[in-house]
N, CA, C and O of each residue as an XYZ file, in Angstrom:
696
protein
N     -53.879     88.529    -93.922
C     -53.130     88.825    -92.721
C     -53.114     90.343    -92.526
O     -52.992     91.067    -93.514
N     -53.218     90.796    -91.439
C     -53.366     91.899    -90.683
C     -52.207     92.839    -90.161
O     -51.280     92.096    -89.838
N     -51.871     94.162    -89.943
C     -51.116     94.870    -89.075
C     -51.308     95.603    -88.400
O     -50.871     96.674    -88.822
N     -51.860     95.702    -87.278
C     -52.123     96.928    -86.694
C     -51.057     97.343    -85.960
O     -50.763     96.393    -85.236
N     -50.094     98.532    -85.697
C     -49.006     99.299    -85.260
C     -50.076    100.273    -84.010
O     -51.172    100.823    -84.120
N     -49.105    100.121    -82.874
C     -49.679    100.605    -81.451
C     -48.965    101.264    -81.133
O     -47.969    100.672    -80.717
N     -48.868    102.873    -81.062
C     -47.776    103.393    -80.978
C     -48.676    104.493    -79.495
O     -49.730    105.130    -79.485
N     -47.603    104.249    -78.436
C     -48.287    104.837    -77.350
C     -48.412    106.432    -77.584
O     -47.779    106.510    -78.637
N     -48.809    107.739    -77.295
C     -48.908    109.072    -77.520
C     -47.611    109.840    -77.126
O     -47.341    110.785    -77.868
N     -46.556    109.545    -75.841
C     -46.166    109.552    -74.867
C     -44.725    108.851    -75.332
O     -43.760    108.823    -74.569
N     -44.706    108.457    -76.271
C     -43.420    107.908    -77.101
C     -43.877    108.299    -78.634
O     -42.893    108.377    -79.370
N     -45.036    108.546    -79.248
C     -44.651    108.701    -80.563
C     -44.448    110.845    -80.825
O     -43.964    111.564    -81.700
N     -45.006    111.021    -79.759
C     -45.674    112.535    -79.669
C     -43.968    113.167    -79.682
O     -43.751    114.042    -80.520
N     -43.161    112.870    -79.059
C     -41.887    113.869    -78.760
C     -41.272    113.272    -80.372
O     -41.025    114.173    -81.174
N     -41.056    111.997    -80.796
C     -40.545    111.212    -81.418
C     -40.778    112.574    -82.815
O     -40.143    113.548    -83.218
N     -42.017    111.905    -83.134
C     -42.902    112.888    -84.254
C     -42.077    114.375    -84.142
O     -41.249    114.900    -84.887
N     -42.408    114.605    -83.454
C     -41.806    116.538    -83.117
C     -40.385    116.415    -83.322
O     -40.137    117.116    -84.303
N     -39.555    115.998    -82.989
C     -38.384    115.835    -83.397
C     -38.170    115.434    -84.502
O     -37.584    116.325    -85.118
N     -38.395    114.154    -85.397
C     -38.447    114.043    -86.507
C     -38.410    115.165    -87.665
O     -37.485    115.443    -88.429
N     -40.079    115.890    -87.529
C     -40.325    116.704    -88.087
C     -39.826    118.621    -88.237
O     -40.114    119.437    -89.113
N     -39.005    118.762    -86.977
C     -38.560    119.866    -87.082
C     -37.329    120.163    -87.480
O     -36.804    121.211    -87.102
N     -36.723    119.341    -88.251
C     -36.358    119.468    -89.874
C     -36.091    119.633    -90.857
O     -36.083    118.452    -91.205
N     -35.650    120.528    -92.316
C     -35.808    120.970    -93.225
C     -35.317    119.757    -93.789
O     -35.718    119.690    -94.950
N     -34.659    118.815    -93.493
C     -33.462    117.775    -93.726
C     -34.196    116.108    -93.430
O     -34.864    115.820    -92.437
N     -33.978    115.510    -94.162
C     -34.584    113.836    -93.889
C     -33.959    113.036    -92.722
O     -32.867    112.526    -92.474
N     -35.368    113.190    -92.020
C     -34.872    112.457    -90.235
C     -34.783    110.932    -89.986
O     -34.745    110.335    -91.062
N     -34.752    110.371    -89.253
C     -34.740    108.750    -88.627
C     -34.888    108.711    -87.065
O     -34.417    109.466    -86.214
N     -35.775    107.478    -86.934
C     -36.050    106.947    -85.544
C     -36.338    105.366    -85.536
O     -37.276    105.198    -86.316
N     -36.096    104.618    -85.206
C     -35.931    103.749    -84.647
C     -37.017    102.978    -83.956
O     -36.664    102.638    -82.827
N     -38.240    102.593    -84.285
C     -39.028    102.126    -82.598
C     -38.689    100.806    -82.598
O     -38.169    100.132    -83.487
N     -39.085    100.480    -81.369
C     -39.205     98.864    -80.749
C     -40.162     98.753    -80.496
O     -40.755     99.634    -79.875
N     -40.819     97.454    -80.919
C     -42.161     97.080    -80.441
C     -41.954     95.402    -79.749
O     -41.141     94.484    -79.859
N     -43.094     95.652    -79.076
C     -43.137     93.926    -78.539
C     -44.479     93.160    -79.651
O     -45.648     93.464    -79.415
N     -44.250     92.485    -80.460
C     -45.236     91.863    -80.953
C     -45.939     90.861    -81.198
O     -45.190     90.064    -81.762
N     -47.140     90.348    -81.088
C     -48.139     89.432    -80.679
C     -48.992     89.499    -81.930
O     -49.398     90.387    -82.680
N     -49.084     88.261    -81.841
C     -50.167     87.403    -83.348
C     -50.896     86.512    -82.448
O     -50.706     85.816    -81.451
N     -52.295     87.034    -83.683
C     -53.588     85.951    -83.031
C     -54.563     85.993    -84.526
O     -54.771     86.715    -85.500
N     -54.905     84.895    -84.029
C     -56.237     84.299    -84.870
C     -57.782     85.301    -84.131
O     -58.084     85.476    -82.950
N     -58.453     85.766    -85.364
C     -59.216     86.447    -84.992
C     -60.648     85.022    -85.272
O     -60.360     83.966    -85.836
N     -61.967     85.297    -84.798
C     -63.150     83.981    -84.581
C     -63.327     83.267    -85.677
O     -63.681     82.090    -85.747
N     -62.908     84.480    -87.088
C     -63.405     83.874    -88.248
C     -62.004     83.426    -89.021
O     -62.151     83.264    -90.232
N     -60.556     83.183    -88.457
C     -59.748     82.217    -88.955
C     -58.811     83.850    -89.852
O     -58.181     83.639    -90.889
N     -58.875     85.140    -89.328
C     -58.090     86.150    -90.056
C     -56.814     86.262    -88.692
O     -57.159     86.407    -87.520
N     -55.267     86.159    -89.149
C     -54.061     86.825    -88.388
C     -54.410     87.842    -88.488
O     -54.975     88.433    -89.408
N     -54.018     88.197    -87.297
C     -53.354     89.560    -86.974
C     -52.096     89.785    -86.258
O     -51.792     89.076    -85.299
N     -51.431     90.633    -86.630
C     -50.552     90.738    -85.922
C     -50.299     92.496    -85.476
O     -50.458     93.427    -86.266
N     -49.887     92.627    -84.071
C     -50.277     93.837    -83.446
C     -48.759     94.001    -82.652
O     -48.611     93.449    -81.562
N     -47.469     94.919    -83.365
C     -46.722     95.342    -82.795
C     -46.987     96.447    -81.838
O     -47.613     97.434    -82.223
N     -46.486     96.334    -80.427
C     -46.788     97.775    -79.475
C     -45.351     98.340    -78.877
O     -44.630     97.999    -77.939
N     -45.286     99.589    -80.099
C     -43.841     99.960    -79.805
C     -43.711    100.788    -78.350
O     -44.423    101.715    -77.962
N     -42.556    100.148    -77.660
C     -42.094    100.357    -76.244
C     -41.437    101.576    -76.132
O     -41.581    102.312    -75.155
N     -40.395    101.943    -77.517
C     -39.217    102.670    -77.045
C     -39.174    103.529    -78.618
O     -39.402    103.003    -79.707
N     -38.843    104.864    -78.393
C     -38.335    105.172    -79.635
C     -36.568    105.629    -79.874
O     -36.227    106.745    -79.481
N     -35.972    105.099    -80.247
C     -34.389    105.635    -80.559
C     -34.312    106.230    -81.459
O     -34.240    105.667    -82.552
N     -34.291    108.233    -81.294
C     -34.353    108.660    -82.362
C     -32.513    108.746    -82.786
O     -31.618    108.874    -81.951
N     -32.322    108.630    -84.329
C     -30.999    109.332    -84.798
C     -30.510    110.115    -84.435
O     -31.334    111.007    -84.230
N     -29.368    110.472    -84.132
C     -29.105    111.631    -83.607
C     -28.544    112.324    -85.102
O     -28.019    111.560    -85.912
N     -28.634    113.326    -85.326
C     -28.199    113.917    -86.858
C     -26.327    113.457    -86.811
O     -25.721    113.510    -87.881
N     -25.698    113.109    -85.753
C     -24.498    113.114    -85.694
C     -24.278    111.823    -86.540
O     -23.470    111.768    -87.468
N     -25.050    110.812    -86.147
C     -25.351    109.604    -86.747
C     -25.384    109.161    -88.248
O     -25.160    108.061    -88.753
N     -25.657    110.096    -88.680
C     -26.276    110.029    -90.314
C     -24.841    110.854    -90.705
O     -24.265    111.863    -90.298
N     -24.557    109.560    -91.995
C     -23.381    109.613    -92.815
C     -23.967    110.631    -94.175
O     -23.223    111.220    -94.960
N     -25.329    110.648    -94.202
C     -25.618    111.441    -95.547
C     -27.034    111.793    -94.912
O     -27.982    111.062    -94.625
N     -26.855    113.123    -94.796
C     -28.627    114.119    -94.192
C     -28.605    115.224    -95.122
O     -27.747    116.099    -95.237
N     -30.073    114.990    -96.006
C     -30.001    116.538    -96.962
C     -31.474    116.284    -96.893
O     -31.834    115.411    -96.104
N     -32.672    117.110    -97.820
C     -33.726    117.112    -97.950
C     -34.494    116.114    -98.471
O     -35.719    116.106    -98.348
N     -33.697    115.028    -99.209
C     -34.224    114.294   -100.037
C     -33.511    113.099    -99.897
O     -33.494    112.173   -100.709
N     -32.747    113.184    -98.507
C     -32.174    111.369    -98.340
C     -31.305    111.665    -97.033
O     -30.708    112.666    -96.636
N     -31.489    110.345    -96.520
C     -30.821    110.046    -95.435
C     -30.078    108.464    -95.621
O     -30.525    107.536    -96.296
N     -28.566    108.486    -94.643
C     -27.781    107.397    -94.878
C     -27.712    107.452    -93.143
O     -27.712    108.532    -92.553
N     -27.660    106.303    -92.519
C     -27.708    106.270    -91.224
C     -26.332    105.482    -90.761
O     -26.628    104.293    -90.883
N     -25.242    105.552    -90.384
C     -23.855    105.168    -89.467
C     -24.577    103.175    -89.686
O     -25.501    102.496    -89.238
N     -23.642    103.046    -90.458
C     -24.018    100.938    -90.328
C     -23.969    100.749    -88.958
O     -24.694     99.840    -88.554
N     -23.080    101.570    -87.814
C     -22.765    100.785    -86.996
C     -23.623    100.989    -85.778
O     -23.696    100.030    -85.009
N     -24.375    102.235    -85.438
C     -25.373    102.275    -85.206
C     -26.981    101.927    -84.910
O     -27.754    101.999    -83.954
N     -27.030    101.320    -86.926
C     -28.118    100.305    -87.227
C     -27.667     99.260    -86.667
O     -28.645     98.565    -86.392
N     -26.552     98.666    -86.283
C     -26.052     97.078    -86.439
C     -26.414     96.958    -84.494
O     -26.843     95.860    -84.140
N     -26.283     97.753    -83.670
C     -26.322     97.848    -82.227
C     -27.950     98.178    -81.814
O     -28.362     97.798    -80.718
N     -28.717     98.801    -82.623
C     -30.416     98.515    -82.985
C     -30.397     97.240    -83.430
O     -30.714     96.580    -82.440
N     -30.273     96.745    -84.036
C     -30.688     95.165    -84.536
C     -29.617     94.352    -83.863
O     -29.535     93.283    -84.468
N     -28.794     94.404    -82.904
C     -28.372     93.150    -81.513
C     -29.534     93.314    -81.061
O     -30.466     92.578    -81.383
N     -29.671     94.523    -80.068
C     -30.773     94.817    -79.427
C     -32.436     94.032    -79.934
O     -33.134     93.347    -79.186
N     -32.605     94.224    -80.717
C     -33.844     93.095    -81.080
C     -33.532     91.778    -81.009
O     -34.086     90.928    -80.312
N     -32.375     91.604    -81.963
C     -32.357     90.494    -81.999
C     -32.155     88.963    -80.126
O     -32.401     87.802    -79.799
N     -31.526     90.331    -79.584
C     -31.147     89.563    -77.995
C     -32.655     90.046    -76.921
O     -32.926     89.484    -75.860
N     -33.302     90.969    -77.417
C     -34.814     90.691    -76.850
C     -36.263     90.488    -77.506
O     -37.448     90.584    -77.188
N     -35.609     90.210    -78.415
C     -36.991     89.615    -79.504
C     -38.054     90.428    -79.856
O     -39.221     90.040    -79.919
N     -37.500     92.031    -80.185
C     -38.066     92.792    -80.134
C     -38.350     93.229    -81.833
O     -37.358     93.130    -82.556
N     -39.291     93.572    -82.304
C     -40.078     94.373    -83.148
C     -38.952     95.520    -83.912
O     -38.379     96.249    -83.102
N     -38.659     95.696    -85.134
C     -38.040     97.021    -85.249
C     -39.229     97.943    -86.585
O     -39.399     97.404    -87.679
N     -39.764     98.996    -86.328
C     -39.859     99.852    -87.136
C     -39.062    100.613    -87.185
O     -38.606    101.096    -86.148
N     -38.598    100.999    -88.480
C     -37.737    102.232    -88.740
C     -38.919    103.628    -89.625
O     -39.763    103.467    -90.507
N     -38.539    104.724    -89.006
C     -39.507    105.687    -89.464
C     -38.468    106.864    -89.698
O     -37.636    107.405    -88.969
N     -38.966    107.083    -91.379
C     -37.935    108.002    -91.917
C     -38.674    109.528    -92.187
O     -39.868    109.306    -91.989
N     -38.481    111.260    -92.619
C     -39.486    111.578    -92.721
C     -39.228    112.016    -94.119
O     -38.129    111.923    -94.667
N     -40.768    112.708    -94.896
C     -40.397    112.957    -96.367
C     -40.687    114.726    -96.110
O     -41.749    115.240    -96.461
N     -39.799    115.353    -95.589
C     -39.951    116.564    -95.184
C     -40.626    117.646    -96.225
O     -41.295    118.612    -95.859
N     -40.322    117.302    -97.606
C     -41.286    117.918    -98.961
C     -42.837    117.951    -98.554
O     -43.495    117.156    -97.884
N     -43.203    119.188    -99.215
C     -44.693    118.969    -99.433
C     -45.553    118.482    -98.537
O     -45.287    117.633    -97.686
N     -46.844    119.139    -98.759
C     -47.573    119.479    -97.864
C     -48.641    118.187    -98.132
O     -49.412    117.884    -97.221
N     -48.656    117.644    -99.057
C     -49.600    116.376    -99.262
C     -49.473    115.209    -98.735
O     -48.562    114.958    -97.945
N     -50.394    114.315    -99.111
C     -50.062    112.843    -98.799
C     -48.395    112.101    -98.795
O     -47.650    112.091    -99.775
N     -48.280    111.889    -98.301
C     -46.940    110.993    -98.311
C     -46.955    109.385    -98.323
O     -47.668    108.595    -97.703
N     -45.815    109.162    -99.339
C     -46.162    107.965    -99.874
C     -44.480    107.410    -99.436
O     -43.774    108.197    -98.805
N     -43.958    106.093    -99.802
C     -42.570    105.796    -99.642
C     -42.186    105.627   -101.412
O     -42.745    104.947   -102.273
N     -41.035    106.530   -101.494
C     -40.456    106.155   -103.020
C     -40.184    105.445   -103.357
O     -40.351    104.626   -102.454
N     -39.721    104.880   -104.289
C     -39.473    103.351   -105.399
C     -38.097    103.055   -104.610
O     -37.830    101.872   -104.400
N     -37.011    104.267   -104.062
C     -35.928    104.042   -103.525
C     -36.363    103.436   -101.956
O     -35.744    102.533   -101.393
N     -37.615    104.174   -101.368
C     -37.899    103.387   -100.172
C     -38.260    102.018   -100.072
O     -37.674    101.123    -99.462
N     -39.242    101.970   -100.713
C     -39.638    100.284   -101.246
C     -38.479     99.577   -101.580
O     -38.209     98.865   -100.613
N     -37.881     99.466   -102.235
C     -36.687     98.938   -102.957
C     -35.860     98.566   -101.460
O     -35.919     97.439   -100.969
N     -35.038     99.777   -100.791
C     -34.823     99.462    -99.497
C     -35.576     98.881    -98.252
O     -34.937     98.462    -97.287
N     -37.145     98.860    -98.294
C     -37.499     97.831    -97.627
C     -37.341     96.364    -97.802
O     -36.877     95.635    -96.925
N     -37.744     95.958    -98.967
C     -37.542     94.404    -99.086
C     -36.739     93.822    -99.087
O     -36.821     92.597    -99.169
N     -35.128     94.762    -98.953
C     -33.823     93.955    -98.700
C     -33.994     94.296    -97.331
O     -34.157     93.187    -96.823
N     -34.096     95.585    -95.912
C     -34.052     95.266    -94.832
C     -34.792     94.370    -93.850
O     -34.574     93.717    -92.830
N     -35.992     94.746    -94.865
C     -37.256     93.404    -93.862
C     -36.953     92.056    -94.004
O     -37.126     91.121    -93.222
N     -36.368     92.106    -95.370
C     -36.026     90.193    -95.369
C     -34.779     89.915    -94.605
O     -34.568     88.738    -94.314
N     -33.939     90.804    -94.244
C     -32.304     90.180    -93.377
C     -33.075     90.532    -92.279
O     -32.277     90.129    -91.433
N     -33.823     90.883    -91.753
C     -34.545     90.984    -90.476
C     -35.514     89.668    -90.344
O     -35.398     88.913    -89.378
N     -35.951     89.568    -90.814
C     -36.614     88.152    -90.829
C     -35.410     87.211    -90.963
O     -35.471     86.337    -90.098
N     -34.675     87.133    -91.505
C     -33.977     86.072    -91.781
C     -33.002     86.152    -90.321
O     -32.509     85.138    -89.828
N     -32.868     87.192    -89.880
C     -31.832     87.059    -88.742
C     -32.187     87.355    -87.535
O     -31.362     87.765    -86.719
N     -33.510     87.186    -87.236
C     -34.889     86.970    -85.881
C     -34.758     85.554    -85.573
O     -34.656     84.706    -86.460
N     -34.760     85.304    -84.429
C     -35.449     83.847    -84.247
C     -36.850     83.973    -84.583
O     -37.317     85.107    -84.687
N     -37.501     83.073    -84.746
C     -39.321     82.484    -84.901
C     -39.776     82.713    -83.556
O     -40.990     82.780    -83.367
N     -39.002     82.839    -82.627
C     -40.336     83.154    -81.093
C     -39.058     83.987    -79.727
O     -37.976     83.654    -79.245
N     -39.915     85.054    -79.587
C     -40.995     85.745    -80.276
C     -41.344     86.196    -81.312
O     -40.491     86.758    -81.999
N     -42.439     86.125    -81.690
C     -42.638     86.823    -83.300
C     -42.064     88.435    -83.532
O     -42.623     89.393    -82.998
N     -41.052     88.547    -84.274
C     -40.758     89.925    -84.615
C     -40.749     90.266    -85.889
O     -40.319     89.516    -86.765
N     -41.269     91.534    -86.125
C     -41.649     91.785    -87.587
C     -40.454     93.299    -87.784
O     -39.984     94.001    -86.889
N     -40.287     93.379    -89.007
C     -40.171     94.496    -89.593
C     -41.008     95.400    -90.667
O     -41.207     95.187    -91.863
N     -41.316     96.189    -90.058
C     -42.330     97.476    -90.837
C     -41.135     99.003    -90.882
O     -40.028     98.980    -90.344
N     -41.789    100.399    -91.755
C     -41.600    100.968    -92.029
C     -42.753    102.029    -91.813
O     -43.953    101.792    -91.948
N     -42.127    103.366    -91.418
C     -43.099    104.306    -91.398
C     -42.366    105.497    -92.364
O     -41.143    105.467    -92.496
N     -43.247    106.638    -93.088
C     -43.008    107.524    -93.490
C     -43.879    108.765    -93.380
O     -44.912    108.884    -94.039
N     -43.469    109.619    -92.594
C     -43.716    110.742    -91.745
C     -43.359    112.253    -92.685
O     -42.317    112.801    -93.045
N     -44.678    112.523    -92.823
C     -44.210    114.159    -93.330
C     -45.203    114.891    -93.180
O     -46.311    114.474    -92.840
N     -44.830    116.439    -93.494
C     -46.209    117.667    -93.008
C     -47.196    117.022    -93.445
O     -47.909    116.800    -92.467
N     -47.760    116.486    -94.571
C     -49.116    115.848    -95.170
C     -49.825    114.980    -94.214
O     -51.047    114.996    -94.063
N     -48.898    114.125    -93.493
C     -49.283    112.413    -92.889
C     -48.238    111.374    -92.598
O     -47.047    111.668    -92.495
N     -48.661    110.264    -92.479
C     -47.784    109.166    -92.012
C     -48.384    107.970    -93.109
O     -49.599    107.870    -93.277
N     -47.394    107.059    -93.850
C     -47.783    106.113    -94.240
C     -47.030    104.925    -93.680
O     -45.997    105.193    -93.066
N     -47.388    103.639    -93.794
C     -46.816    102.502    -93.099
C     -46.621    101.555    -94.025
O     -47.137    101.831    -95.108
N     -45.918    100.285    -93.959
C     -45.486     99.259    -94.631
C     -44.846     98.198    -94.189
O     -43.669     98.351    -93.862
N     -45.455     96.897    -94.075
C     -44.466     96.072    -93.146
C     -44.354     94.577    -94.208
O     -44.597     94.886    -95.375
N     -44.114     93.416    -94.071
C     -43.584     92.462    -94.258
C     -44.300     91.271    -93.992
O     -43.703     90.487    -93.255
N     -45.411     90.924    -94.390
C     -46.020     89.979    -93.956
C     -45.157     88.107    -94.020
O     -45.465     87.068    -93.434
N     -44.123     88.404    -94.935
C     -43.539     87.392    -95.857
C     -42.377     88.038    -96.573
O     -42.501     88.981    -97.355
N     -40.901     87.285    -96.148
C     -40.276     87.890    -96.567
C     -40.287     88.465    -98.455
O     -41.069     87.839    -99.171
N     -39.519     89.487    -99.069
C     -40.029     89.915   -100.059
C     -41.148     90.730   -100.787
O     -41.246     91.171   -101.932
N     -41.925     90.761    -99.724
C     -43.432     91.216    -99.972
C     -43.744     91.885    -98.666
O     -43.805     91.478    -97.506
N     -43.995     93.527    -99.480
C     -44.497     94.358    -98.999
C     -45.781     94.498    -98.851
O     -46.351     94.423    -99.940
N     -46.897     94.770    -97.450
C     -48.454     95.380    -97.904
C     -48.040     96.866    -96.752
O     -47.327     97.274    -95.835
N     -49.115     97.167    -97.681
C     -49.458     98.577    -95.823
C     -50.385     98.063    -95.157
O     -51.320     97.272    -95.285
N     -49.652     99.032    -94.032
C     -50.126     98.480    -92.996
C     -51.567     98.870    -92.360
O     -51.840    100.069    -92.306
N     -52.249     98.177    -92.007
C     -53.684     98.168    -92.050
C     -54.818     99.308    -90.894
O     -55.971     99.736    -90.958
N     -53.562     99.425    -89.834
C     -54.152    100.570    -88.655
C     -52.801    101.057    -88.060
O     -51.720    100.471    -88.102
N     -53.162    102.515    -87.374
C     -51.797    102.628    -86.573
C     -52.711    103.710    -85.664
O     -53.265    104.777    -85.927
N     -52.560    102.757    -84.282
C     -53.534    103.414    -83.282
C     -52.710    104.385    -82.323
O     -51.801    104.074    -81.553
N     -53.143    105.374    -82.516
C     -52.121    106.326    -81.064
C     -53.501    106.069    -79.764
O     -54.677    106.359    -79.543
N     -52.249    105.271    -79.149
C     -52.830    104.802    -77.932
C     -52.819    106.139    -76.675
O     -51.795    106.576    -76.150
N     -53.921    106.505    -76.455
C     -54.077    107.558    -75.597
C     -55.223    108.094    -74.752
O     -55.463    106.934    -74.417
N     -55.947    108.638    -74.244
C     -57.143    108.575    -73.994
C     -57.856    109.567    -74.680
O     -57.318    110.674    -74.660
N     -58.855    109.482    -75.245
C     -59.652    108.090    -75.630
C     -58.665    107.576    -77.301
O     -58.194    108.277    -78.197
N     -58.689    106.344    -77.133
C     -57.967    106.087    -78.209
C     -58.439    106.228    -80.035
O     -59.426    105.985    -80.730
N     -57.359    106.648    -80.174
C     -57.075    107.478    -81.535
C     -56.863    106.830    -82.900
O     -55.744    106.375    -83.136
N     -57.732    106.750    -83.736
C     -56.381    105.951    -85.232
C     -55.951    106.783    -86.217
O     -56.697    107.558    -86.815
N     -54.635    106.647    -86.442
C     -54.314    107.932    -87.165
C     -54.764    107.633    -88.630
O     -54.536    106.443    -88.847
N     -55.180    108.095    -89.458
C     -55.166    107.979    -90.615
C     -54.033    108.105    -91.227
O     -53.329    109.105    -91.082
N     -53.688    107.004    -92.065
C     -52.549    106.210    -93.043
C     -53.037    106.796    -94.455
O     -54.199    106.935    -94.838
N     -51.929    107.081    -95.082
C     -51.849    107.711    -96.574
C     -51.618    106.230    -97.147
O     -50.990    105.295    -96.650
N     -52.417    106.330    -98.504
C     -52.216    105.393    -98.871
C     -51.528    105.507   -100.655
O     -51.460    106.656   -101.093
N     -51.185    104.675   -101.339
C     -50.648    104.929   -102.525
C     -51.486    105.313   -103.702
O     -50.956    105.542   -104.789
């Protein structure tokens, strides 16, 4: 099974810039609308195309320093009505403002994915298909991670900046 993440230029471009200007660990929010298909030779895919980005506002975050962010529950909880009442897609994209290299998600990120992706799955209806993924954004790159099954993490396989002519960003990988 497949992920490709569609993130328009025009929503990820301001998103990104904000994120990253920084010294301190940021958050954003996207929404995607997402669609699964059988490719000729019997491979899923599934292709979230995020609509909207809701970045954090720093006011938001109960704990912002260089090396962690805690985001207002109540905040997250009014992002996830919102999906849940339009059957919408949530990536959450955090950044790792350190270092100039590859960026990867820590044992603390992982760890916190597989408990948010599975109460997200578990508290989606089945149609439309909505997934939960993860992005991690820093000077080095962007890496991705989504949920094919609750419990189980893969990365994610493309993340196209949709723009003219269209773009794929290269994904850090572990």
């Amino acid at each position: 099974m497949r992920c490709v993440l569609r993130l328009p230029s025009r929503v990820w471009g301001p998103a990104a810039e904000h994120l990253l200007a920084s010294a301190s660990v940021r958050m954003a929010y996207l929404l995607a609308r997402a669609s699964s298909w059988t490719d000729p030779w019997g491979g899923r895919t599934t292709d979230p195309l995020v609509r909207q980005a809701l970045l954090v506002p720093d006011a938001a975050l109960h704990v912002q320093s260089p090396v962690r962010v805690e985001v207002d529950p109540e905040f997250t909880r009014q992002v996830l009505r919102a999906c849940y009442e339009t059957g919408m897609s949530l990536v959450d994209v955090h950044t790792h403002p350190f270092g100039d290299g590859p960026v990867w998600f820590s044992g603390h990120d992982e760890h916190n994915m597989r408990v948010t992706h599975t109460e997200f799955a578990d508290t989606m209806p089945d149609d439309p298909p909505a997934i939960a993924a993860s992005l991690v954004l820093g000077p080095g790159g962007l890496a991705g991670a989504w949920s094919p099954h609750p419990r189980r993490l893969a990365p994610l396989d493309a993340c196209i900046l949709l723009d003219h002519p269209l773009s794929e960003v290269p994904l850090c990988t572990p």
